[in-house]
N, CA, C and O of each residue as an XYZ file, in Angstrom:
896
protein
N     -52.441    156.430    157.900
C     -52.973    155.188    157.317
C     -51.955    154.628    156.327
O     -51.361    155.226    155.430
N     -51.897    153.511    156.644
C     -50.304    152.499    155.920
C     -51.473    152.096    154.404
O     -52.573    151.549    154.318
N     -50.344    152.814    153.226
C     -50.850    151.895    151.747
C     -50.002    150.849    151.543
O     -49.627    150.685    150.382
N     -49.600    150.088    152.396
C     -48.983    149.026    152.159
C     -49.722    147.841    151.145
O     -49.166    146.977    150.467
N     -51.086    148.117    151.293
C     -51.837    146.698    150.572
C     -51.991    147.306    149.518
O     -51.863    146.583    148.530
N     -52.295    148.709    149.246
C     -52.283    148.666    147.908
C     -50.836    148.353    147.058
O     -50.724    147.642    146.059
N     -49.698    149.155    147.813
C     -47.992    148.603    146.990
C     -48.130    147.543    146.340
O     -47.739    147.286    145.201
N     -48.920    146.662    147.361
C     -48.131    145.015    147.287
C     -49.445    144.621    145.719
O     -49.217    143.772    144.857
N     -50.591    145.427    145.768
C     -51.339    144.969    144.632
C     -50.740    145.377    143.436
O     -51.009    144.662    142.471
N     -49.775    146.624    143.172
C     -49.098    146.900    141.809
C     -48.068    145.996    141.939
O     -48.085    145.193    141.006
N     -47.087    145.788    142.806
C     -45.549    144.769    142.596
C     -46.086    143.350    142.260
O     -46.774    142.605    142.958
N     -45.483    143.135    140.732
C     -45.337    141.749    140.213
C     -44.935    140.632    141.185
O     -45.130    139.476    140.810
N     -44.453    140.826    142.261
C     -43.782    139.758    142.702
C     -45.154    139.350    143.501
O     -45.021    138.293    144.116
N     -46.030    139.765    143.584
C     -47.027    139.261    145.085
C     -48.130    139.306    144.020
O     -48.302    140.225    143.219
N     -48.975    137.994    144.144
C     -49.846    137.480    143.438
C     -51.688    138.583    143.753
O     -51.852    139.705    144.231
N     -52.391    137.870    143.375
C     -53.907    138.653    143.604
C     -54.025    138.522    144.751
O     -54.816    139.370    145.164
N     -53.399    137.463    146.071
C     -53.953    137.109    146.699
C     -52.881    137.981    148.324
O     -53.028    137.789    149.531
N     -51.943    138.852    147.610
C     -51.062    139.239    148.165
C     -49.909    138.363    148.681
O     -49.198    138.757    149.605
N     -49.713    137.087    148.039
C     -48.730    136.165    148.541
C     -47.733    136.497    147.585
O     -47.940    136.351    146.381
N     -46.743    136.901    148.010
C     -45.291    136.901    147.363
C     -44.468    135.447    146.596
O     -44.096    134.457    147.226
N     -44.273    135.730    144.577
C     -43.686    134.958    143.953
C     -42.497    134.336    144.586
O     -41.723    135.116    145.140
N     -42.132    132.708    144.608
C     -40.782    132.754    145.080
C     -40.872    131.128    144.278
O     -41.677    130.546    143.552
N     -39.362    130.797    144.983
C     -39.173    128.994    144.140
C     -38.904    127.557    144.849
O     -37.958    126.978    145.382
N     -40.088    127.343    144.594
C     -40.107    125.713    145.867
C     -38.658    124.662    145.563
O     -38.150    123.863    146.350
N     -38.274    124.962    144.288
C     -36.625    124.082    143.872
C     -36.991    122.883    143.450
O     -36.162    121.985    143.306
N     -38.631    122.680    143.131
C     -38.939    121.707    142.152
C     -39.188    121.908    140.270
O     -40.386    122.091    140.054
N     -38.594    121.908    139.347
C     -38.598    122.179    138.210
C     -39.938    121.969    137.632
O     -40.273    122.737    136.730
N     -40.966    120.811    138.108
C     -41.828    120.513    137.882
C     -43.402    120.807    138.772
O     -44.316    120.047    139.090
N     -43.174    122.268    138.964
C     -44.190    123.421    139.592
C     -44.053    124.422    138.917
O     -42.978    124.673    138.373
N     -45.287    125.326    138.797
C     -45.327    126.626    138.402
C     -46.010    127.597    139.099
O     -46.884    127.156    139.845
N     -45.858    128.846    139.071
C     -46.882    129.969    139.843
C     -46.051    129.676    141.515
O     -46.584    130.336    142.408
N     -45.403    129.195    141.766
C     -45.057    128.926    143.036
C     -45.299    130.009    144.188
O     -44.246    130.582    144.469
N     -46.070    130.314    144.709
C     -45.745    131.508    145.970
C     -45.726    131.100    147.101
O     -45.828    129.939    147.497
N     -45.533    132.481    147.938
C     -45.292    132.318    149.473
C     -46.644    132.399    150.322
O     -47.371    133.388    150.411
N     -46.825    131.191    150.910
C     -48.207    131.226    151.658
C     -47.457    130.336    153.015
O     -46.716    129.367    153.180
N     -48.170    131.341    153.809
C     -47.842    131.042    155.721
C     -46.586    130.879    155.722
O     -46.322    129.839    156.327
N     -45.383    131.559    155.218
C     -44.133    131.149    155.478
C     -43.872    130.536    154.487
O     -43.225    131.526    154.144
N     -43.736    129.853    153.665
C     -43.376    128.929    153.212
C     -43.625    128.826    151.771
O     -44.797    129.087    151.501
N     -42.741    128.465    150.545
C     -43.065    128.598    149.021
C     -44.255    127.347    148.984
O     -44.153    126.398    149.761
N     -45.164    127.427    148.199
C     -45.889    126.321    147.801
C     -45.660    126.441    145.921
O     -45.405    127.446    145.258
N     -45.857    125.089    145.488
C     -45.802    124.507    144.511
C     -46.863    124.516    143.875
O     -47.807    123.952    144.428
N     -47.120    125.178    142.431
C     -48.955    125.806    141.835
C     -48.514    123.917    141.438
O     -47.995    122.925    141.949
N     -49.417    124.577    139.705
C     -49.315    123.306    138.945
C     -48.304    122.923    137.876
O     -47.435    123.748    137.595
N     -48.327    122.020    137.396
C     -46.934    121.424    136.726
C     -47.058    121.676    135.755
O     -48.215    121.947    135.435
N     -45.888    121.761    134.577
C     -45.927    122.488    133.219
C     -46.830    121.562    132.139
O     -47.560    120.590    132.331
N     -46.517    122.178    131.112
C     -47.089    120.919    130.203
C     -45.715    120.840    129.366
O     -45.159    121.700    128.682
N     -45.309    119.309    129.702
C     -44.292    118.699    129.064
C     -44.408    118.506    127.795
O     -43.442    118.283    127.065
N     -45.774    118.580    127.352
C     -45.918    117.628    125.739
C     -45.420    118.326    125.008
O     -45.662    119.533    125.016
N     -44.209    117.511    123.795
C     -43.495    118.240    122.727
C     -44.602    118.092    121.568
O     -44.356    118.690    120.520
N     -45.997    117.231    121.667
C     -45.970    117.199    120.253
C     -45.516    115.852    119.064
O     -45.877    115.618    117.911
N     -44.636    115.218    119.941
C     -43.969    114.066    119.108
C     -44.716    112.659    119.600
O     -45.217    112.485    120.711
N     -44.686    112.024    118.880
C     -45.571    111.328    119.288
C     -44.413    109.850    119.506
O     -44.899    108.828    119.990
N     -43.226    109.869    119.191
C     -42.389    109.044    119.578
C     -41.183    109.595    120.445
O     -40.054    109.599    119.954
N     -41.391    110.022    121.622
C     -40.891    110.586    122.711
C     -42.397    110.506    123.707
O     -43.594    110.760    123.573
N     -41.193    109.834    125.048
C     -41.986    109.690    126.347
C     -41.763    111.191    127.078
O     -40.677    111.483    127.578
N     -42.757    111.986    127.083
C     -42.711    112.945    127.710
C     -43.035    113.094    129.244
O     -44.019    112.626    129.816
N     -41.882    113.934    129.875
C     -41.791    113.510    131.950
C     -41.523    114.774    132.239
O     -41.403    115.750    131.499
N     -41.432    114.645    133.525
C     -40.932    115.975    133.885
C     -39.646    115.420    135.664
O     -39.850    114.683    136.628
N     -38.788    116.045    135.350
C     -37.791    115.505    136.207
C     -37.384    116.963    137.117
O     -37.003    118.051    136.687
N     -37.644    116.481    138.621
C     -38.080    117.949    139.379
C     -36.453    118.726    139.318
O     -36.401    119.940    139.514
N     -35.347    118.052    139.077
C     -34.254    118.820    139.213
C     -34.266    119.790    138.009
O     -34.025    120.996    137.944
N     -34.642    118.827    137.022
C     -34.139    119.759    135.946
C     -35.565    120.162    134.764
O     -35.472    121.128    134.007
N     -36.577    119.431    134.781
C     -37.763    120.276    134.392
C     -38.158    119.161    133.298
O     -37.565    118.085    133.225
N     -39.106    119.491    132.548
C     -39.198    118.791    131.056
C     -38.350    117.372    130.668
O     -37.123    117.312    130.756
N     -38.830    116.733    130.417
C     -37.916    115.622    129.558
C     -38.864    114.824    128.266
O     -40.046    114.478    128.245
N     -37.851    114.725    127.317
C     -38.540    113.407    126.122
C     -37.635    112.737    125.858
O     -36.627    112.998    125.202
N     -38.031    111.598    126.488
C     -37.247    110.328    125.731
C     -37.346    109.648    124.894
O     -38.122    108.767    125.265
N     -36.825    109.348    123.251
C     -37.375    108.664    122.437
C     -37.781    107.058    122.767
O     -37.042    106.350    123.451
N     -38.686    106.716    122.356
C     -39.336    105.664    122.705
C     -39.094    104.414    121.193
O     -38.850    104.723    120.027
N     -39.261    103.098    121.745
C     -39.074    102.313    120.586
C     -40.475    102.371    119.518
O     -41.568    102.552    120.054
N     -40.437    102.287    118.712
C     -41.224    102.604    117.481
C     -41.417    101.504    116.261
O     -41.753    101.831    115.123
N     -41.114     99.957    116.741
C     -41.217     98.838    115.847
C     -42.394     98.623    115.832
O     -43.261     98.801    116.688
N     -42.442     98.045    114.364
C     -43.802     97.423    114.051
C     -43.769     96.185    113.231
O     -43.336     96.233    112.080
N     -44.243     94.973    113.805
C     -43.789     94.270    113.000
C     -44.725     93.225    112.302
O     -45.699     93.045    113.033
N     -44.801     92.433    111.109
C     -45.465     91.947    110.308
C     -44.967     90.585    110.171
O     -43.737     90.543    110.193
N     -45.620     89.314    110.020
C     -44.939     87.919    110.699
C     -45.939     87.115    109.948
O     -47.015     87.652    109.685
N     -45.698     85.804    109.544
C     -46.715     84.846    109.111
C     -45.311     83.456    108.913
O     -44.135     83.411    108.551
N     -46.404     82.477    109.428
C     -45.759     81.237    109.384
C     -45.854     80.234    108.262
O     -46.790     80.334    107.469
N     -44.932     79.248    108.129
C     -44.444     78.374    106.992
C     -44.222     77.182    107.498
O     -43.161     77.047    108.107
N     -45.003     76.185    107.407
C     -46.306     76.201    106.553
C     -47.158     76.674    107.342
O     -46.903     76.776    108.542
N     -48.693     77.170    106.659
C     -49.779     77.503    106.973
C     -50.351     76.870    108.000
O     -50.837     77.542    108.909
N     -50.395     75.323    108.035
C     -50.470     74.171    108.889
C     -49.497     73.359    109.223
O     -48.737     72.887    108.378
N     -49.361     72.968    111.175
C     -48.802     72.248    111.153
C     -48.976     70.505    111.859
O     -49.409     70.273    112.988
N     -48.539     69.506    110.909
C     -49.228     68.520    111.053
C     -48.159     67.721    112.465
O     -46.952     67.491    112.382
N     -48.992     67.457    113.577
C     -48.073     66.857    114.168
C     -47.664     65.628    114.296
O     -47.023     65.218    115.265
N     -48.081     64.815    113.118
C     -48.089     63.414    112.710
C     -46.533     63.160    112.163
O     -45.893     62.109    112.145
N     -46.163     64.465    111.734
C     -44.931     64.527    110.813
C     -43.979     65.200    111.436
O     -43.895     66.423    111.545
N     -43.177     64.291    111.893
C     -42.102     64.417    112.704
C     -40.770     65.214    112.227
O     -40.580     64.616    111.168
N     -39.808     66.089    112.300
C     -39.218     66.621    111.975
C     -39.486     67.490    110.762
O     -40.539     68.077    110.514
N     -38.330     67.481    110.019
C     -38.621     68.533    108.815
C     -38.446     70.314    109.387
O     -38.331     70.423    110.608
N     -38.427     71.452    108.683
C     -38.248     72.413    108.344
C     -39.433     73.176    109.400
O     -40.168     72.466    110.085
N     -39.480     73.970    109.422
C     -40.646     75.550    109.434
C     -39.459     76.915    109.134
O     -38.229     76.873    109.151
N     -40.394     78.081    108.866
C     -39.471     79.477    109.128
C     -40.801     79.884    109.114
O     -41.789     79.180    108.906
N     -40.743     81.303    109.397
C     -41.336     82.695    109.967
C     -40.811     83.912    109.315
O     -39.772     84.423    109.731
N     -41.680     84.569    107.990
C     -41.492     85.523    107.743
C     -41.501     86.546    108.382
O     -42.274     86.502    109.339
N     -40.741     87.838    108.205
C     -40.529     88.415    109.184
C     -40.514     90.207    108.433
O     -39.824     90.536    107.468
N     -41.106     90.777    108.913
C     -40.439     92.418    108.561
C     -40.843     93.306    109.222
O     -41.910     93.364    109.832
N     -40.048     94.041    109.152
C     -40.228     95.320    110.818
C     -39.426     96.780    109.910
O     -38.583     97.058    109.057
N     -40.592     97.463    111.008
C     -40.579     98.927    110.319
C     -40.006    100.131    111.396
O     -40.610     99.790    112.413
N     -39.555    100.806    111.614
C     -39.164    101.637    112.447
C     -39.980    102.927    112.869
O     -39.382    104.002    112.918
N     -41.070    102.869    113.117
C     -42.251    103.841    113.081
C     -41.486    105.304    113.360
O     -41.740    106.309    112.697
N     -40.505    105.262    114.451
C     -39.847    106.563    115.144
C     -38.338    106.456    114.384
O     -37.352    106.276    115.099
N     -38.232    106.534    113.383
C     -37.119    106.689    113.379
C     -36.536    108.538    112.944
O     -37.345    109.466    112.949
N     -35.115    108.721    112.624
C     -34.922    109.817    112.978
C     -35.743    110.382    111.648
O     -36.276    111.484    111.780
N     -35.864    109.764    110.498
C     -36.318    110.368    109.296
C     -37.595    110.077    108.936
O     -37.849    110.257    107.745
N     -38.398    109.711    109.576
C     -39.776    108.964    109.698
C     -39.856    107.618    109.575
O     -38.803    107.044    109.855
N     -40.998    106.742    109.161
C     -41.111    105.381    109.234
C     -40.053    104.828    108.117
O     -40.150    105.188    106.944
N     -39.289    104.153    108.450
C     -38.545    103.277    107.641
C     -38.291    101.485    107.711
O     -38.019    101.018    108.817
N     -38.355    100.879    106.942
C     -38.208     99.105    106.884
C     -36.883     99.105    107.458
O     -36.025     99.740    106.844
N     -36.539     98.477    108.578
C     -34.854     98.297    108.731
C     -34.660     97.211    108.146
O     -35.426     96.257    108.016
N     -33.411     97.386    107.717
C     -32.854     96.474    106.884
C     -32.917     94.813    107.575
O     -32.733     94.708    108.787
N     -33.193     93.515    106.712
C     -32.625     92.530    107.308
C     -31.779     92.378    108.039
O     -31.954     91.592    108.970
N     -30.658     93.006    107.912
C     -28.961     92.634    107.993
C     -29.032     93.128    109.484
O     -28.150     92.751    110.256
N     -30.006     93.926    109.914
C     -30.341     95.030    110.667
C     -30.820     94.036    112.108
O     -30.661     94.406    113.271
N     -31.361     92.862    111.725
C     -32.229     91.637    112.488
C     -31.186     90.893    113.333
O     -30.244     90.345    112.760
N     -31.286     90.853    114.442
C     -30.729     89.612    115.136
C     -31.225     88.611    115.612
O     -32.412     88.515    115.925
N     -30.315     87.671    115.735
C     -30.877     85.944    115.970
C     -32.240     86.232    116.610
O     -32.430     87.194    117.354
N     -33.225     85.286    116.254
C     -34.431     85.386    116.357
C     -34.803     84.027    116.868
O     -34.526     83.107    116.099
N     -35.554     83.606    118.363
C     -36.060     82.773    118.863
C     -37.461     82.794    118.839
O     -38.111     83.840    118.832
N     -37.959     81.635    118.826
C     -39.580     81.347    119.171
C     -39.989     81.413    120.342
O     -40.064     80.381    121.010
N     -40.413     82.854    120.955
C     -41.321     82.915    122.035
C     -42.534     82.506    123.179
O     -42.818     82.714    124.358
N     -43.002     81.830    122.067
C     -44.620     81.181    122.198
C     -44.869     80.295    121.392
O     -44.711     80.817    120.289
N     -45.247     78.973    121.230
C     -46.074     78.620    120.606
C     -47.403     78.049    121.026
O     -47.161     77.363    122.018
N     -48.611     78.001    120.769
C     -49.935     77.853    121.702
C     -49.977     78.673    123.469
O     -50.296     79.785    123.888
N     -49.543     77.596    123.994
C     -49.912     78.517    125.351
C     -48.295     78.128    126.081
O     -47.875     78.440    127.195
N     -47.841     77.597    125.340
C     -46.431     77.312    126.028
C     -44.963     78.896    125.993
O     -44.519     79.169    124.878
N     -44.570     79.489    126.885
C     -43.674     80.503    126.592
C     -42.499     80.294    126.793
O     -42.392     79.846    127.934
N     -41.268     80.396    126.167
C     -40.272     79.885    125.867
C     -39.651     81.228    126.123
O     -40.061     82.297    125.672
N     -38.108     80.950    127.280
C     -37.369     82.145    127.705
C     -36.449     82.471    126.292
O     -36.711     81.843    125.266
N     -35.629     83.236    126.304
C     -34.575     83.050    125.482
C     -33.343     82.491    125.793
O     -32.585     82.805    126.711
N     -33.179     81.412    124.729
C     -32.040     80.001    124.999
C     -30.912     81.081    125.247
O     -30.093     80.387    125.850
N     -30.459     82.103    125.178
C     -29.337     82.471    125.349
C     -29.241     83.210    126.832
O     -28.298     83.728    127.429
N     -30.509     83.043    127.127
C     -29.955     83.789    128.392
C     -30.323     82.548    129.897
O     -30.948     82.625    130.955
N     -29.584     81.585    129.246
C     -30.093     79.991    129.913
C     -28.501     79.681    130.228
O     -27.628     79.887    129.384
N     -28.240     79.176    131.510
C     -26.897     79.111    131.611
C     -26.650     77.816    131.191
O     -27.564     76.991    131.194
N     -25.321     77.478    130.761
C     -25.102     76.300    129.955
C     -23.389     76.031    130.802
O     -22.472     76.835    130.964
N     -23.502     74.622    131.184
C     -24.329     73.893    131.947
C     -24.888     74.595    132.864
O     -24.476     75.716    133.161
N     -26.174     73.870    133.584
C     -27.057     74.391    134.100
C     -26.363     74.618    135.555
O     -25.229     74.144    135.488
N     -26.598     75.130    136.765
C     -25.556     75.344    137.965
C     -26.168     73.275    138.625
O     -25.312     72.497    139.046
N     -27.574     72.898    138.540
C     -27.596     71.938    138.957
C     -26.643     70.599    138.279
O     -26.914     69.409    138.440
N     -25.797     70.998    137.709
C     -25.101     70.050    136.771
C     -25.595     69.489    135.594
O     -24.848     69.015    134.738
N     -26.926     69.516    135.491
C     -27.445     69.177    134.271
C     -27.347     70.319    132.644
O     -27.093     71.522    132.575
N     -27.629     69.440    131.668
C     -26.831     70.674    130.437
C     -28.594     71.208    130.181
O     -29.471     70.353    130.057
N     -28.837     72.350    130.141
C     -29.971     72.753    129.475
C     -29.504     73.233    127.889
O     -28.442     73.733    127.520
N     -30.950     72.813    126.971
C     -31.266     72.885    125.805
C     -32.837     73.087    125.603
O     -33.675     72.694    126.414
N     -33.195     73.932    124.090
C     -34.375     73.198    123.658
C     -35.349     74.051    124.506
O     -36.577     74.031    124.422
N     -34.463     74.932    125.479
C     -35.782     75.924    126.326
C     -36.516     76.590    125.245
O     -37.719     76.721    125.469
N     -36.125     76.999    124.234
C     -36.802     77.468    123.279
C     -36.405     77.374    121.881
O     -35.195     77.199    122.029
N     -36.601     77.372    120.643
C     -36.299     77.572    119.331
C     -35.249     78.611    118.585
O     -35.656     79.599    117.976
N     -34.106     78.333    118.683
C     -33.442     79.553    118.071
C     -33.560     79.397    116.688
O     -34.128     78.373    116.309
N     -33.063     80.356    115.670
C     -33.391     80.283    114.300
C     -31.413     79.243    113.748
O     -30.421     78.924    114.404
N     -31.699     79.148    112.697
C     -30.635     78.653    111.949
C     -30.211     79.702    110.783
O     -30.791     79.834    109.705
N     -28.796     80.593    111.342
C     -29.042     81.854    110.663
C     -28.163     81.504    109.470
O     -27.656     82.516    108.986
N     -27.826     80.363    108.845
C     -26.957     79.668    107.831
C     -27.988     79.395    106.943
O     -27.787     79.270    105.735
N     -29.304     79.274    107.570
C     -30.088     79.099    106.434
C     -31.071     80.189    106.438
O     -32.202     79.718    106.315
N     -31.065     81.592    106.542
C     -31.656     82.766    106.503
C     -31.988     83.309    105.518
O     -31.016     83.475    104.780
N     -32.906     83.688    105.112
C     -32.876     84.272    103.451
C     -33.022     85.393    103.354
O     -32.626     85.991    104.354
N     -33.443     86.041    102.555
C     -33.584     87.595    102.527
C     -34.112     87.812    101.289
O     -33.560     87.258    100.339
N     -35.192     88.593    101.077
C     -36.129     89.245     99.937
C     -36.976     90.249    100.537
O     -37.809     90.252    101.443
N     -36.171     91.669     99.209
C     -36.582     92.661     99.606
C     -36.209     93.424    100.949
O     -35.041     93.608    101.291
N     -37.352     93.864    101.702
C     -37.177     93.994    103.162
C     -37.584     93.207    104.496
O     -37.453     93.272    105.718
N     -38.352     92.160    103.155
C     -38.410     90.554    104.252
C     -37.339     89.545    104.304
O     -36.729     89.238    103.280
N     -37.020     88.886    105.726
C     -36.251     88.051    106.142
C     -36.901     86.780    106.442
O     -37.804     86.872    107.274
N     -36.692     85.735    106.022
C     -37.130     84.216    106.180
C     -36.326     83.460    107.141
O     -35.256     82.897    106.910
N     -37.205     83.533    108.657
C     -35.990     82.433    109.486
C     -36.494     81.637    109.837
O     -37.548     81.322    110.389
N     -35.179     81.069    109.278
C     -35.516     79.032    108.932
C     -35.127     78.660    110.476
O     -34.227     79.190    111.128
N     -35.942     77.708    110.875
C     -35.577     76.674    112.183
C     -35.799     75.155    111.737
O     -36.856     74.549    111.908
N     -34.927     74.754    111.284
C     -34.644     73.682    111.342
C     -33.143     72.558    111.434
O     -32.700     71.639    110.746
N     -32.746     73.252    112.664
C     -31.840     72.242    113.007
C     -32.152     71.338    113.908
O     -32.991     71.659    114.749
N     -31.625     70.144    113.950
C     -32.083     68.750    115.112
C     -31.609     69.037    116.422
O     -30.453     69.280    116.770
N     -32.939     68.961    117.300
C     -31.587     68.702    118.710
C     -30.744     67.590    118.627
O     -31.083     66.472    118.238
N     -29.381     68.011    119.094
C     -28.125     67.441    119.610
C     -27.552     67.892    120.664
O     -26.408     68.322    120.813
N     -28.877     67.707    121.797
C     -28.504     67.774    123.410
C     -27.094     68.564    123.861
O     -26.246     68.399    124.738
N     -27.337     69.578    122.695
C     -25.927     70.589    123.295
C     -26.375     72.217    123.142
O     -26.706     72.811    122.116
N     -26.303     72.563    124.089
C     -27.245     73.902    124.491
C     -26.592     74.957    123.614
O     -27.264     75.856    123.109
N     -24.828     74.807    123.372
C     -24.354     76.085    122.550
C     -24.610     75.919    121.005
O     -24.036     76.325    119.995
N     -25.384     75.380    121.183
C     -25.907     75.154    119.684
C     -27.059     75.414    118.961
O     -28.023     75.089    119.654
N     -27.401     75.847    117.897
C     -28.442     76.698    117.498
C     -29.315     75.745    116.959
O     -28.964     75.341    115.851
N     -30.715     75.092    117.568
C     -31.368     74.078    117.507
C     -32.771     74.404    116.972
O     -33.167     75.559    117.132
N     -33.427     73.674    116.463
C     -35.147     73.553    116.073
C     -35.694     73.262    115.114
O     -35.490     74.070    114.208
N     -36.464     72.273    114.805
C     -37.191     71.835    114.062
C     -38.599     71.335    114.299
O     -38.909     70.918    115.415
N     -39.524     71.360    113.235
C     -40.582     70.755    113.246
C     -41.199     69.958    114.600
O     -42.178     70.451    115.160
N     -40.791     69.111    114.947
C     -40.739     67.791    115.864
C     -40.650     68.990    117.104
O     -41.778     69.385    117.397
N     -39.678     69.575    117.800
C     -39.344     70.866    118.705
C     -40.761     71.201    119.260
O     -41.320     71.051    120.347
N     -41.097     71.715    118.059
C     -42.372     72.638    117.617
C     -43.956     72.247    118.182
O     -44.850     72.912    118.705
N     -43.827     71.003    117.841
C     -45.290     70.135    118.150
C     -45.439     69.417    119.304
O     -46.347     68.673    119.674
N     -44.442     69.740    119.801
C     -44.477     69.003    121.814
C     -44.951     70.324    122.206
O     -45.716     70.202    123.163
N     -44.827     71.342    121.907
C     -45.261     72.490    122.335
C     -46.760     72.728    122.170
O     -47.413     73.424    122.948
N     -47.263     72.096    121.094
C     -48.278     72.341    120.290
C     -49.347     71.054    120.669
O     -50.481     71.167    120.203
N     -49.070     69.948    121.416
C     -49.708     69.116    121.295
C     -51.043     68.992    122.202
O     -51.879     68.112    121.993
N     -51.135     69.734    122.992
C     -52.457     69.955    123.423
C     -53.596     70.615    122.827
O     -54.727     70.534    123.306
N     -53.252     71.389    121.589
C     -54.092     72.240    120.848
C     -55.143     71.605    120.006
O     -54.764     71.141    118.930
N     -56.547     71.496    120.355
C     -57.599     70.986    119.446
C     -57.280     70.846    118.250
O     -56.579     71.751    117.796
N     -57.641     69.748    117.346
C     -57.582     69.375    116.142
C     -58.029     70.271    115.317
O     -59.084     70.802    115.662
N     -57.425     70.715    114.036
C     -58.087     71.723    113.368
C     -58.300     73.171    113.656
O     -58.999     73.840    112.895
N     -57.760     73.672    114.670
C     -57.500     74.431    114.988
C     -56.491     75.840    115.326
O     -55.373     75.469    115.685
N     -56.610     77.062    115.297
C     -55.228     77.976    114.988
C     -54.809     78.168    116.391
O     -55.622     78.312    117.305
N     -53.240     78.169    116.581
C     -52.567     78.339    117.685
C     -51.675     79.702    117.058
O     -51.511     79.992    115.873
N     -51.187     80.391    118.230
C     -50.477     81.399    118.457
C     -49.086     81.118    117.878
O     -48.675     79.959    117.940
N     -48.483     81.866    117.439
C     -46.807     81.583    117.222
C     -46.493     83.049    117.162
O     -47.082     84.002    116.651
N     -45.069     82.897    118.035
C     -44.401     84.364    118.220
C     -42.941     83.948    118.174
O     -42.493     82.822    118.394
N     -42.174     85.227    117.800
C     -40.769     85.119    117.517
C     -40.391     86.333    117.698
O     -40.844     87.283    117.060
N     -39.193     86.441    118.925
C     -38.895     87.820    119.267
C     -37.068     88.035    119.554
O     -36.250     87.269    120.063
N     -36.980     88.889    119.196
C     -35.365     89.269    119.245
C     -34.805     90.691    119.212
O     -35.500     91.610    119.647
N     -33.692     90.901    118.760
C     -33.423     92.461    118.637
C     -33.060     92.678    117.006
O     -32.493     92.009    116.142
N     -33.769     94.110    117.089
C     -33.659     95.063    115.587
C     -33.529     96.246    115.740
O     -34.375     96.983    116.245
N     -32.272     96.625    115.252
C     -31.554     98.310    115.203
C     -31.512     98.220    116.772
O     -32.273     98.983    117.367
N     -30.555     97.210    117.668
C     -30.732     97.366    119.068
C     -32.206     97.889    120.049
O     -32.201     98.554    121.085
N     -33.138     97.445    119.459
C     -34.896     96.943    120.485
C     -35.304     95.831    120.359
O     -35.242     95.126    119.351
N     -35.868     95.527    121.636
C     -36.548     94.269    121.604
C     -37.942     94.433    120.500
O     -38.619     95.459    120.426
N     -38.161     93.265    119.744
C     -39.294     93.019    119.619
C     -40.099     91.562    119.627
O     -39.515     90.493    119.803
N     -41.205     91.660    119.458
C     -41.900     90.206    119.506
C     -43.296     90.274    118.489
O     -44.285     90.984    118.673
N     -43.034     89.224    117.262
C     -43.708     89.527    116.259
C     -44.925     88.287    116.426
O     -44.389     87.185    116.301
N     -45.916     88.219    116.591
C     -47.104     86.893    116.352
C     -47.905     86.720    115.099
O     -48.309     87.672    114.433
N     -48.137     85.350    114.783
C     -48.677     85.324    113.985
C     -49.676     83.821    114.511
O     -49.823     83.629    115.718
N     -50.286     82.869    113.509
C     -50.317     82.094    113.769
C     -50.673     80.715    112.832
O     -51.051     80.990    111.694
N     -50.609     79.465    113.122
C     -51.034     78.656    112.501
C     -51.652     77.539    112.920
O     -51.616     77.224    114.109
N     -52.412     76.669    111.827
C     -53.432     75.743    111.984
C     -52.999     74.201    112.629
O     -53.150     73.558    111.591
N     -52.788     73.707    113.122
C     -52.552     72.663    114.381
C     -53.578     71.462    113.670
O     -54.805     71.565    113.687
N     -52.808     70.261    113.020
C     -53.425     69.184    112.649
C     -52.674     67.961    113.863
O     -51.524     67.919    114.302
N     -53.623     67.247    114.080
C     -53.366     66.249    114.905
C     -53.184     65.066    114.503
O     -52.508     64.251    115.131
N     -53.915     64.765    113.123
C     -53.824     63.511    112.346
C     -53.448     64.115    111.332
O     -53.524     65.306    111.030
N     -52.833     62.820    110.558
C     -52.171     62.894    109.382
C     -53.387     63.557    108.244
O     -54.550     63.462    108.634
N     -53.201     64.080    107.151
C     -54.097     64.635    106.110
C     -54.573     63.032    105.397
O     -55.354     62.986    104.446
């Protein structure tokens, strides 16, 4: 009488079920054994580090992965509070400050200096690409401008770890040029009920990530 079944119940390599341990060559299996010929694949590890700013994966060549993930947060309110669209040109800016939730030393304010050119995304229901990634001249021969609001970084301010970007330069139907004002603003805005708050967003790059900050303001149709 062959004790072969009992052997195979003491040797580590052959499971409860008498199927022999082996390796399917996916990093992202465990318990793998040999059933009918052939390795099968149990279940997959647990990737989670724990961090809560890392995308945790699992990549079958090589096993486990965390990728740090972007971690902005950002805080935004517009200037003025209301905007009247009776009043043609003139000024606006968009306070601005952003925090680095993931960074290597925990949450930190990145610096202004830290901010790049900053366009208006949205205003009401209208979405605006970014003017820089608009070819100039356009391939149909025509010059595009005015696709969206860039800031005027000559007139940028800075307090504290807040940044103030001013838009108010005039269009002058020349696209390499850093354009927007008031007037810009309210062709965008002009369908929006009287008395009422519309959306405003402004998005760009900080410490190399995209972000997009909203806030919003009150939409007058007639003069005060």
């Amino acid at each position: 009488m062959s004790d072969v079944g009992f052997h195979r119940d003491l040797d580590p390599k052959y499971d409860s079920r008498g199927s022999a341990s082996c390796n399917d060559g996916n990093a992202c299996t465990t318990g793998d054994v040999c059933n009918g010929g052939q390795c099968r694949g149990g279940p997959p590890p647990n990737c989670d580090d724990g961090n809560a700013c890392t995308t945790d994966a699992c990549d079958p060549g090589t096993g486990c992965t965390h990728q740090s993930q972007a971690g902005l947060q950002s805080v935004c309110s517009f200037n003025p509070a209301s905007l009247n669209l009776s009043s043609q040109g003139g000024s606006f800016s968009v306070n601005l400050s952003i925090v680095n939730t993931c960074g290597p030393d925990g949450p930190a304010p990145i610096p202004p200096g830290n901010i790049e050119i900053v366009h208006v995304s949205r205003a009401g229901n209208t979405f605006f690409p970014d003017p820089a990634s608009q070819k100039c001249p356009a391939s149909d021969g025509s010059t595009r401008f005015e696709t969206g609001l860039f800031e005027d970084l000559g007139a940028r301010s800075v307090s504290g770890n807040t940044v103030s970007l001013k838009f108010d330069k005039p269009s002058d139907a020349n696209c390499r040029t850093l354009d927007g004002n008031r007037k810009d603003l309210s062709a965008a805005l002009s369908s929006v009920p009287n008395n009422t708050n519309a959306p405003i967003c402004v998005s760009g790059m900080a410490d190399g990530q995209l972000f997009e900050c909203c806030t919003s303001t009150k939409v007058l149709n007639k003069s005060n």
